[in-house]
C-alpha positions as CSV (number, residue, x, y, z in Angstrom):
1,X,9.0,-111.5,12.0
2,X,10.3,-108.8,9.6
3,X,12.3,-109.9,6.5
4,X,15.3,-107.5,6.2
5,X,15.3,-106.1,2.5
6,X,18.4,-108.3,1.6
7,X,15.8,-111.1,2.4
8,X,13.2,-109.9,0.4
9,X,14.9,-109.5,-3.1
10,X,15.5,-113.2,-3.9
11,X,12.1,-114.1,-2.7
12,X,10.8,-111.7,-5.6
13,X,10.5,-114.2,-8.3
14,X,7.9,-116.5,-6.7
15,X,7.0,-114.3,-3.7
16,X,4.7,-111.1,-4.8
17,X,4.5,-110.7,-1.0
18,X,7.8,-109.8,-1.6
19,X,7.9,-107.3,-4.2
20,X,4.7,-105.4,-2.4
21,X,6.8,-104.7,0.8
22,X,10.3,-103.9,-0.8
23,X,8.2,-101.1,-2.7
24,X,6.0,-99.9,0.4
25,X,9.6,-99.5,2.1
26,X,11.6,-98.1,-0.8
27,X,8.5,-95.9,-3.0
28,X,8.8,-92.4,-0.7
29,X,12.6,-92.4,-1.1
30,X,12.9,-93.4,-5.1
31,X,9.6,-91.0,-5.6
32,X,11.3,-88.2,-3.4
33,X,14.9,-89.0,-5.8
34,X,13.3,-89.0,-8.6
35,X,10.9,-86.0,-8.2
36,X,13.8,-83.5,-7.3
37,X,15.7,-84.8,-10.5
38,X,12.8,-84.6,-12.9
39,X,10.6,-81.9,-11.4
40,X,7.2,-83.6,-12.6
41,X,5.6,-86.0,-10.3
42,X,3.6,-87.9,-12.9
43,X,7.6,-88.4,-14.6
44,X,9.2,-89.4,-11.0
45,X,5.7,-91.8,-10.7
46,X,6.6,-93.1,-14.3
47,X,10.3,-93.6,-13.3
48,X,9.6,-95.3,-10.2
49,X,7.5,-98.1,-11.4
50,X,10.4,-98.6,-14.4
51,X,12.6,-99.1,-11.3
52,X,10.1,-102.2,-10.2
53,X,9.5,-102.9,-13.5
54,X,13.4,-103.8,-13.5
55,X,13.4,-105.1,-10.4
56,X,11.3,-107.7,-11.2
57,X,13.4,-108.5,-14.7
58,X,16.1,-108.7,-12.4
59,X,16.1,-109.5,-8.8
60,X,17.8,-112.9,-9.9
61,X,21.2,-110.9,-10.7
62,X,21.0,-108.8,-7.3
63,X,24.3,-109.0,-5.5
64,X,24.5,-108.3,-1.8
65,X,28.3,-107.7,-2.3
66,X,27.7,-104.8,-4.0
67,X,25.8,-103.0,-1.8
68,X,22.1,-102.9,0.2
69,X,19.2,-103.4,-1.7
70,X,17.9,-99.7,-1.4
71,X,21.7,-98.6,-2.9
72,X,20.5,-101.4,-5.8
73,X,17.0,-99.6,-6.2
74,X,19.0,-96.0,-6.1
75,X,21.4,-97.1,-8.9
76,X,18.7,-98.9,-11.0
77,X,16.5,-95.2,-10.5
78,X,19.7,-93.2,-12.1
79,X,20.8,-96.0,-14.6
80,X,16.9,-94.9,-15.9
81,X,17.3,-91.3,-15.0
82,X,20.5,-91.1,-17.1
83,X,18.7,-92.8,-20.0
84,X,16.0,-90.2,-19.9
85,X,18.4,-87.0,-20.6
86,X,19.1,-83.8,-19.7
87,X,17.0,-82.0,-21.4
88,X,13.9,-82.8,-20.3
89,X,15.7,-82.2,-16.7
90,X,16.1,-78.3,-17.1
91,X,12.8,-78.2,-18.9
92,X,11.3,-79.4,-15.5
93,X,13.0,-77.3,-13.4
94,X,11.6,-74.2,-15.6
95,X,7.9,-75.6,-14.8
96,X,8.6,-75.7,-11.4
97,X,9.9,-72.1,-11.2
98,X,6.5,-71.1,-13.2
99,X,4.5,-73.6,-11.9
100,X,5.4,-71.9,-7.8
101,X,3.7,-68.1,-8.4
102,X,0.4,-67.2,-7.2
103,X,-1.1,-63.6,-6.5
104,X,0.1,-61.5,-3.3
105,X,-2.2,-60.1,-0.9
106,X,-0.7,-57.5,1.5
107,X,0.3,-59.9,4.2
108,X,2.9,-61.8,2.1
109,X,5.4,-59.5,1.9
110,X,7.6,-60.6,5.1
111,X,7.2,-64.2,3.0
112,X,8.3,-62.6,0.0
113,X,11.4,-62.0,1.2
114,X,12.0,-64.7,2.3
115,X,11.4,-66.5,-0.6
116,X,13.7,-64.3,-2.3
117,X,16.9,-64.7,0.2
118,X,15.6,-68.1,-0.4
119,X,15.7,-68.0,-4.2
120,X,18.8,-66.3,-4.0
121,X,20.4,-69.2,-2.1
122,X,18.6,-71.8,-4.2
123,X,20.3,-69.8,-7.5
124,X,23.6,-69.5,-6.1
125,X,23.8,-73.4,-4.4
126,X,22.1,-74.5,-7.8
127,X,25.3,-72.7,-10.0
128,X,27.7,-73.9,-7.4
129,X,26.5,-77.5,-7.5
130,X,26.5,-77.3,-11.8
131,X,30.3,-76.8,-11.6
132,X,31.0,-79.9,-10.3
133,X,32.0,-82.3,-12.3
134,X,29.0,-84.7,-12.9
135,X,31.1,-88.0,-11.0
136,X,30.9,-85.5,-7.8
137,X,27.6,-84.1,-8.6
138,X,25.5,-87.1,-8.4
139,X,27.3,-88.4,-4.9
140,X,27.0,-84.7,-3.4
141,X,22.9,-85.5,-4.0
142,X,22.4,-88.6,-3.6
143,X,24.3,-88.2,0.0
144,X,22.4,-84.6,0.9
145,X,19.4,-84.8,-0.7
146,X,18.3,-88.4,-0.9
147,X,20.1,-89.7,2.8
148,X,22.0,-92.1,1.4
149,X,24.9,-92.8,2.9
150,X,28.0,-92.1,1.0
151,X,28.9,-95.8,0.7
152,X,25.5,-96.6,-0.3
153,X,25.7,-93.8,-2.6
154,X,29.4,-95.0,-3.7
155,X,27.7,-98.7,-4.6
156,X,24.9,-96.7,-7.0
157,X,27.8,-94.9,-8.7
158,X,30.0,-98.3,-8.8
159,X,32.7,-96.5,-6.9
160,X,34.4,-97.9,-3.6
161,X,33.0,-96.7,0.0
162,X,36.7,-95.1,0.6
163,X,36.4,-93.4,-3.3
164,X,33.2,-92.1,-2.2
165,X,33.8,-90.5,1.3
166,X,37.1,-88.7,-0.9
167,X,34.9,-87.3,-4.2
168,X,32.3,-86.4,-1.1
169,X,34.6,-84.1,0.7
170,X,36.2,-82.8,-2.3
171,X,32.9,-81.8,-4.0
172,X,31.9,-79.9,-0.2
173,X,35.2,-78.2,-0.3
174,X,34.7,-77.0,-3.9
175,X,30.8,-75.6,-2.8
176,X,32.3,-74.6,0.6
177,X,34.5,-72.1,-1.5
178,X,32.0,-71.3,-4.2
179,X,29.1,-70.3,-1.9
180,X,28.6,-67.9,0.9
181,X,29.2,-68.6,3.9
182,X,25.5,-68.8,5.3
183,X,24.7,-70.7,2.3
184,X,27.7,-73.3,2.8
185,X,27.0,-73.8,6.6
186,X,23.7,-75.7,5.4
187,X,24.6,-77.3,2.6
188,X,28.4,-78.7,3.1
189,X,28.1,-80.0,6.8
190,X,29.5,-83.5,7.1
């Protein structure tokens, strides 16, 4: 028989069983969070085992009333990920732009252009998602880019599943009217 996550956290303390398959279900997720947050895989590798690191210290306090384990692990990765700034954050994302470029040959021109439309997009969803205030930020990414779901995303901010579901729809209908159309369709959909 499987053990649900919510039966694996208590078990951590005296059960390394435990630990081991909470991580091999949770790792791709927290990596995938905290590599598109950091930009550095070796930084979102670091983060991650911080996040086990603290689960460990604290599986003891873990309250199911507050939401699934994964929302726990989620809120534990951007307790840490607020601690380790902004500014490495944007250095990151520079690295990645450089860090993407390699020489053309003559067939890559069609792919060229695509990258551009989609760097253009990426620019223009990237500004749009910046004015938003941080509160509806972090649930509009934690919801479209990390799958959680916006109460699970509402127990990693400490906010209430019906508090969530309303900063959620507000932040779309601020990009939905700060980004093309095209653009909008794929980002905003409920």
């Amino acid at each position: 028989m499987t053990a649900d996550d919510e039966d694996l956290v208590p078990r951590i303390g005296e059960d390394r069983d435990a630990l081991a398959e909470l991580y091999r279900r949770h790792v791709r997720a927290l990596l995938g969070y905290a590599g598109r947050r950091l930009g550095d895989p070796n930084d979102a590798a670091d983060l991650v085992a911080a996040v086990f690191l603290e689960v460990i210290r604290t599986a003891d306090r873990y309250d199911p009333a507050r939401g699934t384990p994964r929302a726990w692990l989620f809120g534990i990765a951007a307790t840490l990920l607020a601690a380790h700034g902004r500014s490495r954050s944007r250095e990151a994302r520079a690295l990645r732009r450089v860090y993407g470029r390699r020489e053309l040959i003559p067939e890559d021109h069609a792919e060229l252009a695509g990258r551009i439309d989609a760097a253009r997009s990426a620019e223009l969803l990237h500004a749009a998602i910046d004015t938003l205030p941080p509160a509806e930020r972090e649930l509009f990414l934690l919801v479209a880019l990390d799958g959680l779901t916006p109460a699970e995303a509402g127990a990693v901010l400490g906010i209430a599943p019906a508090a969530a579901r309303m900063r959620l729809s507000r932040a779309r209908r601020k990009l939905r009217a700060a980004l093309p159309e095209p653009v909008a369709a794929l980002v905003c959909a409920p």
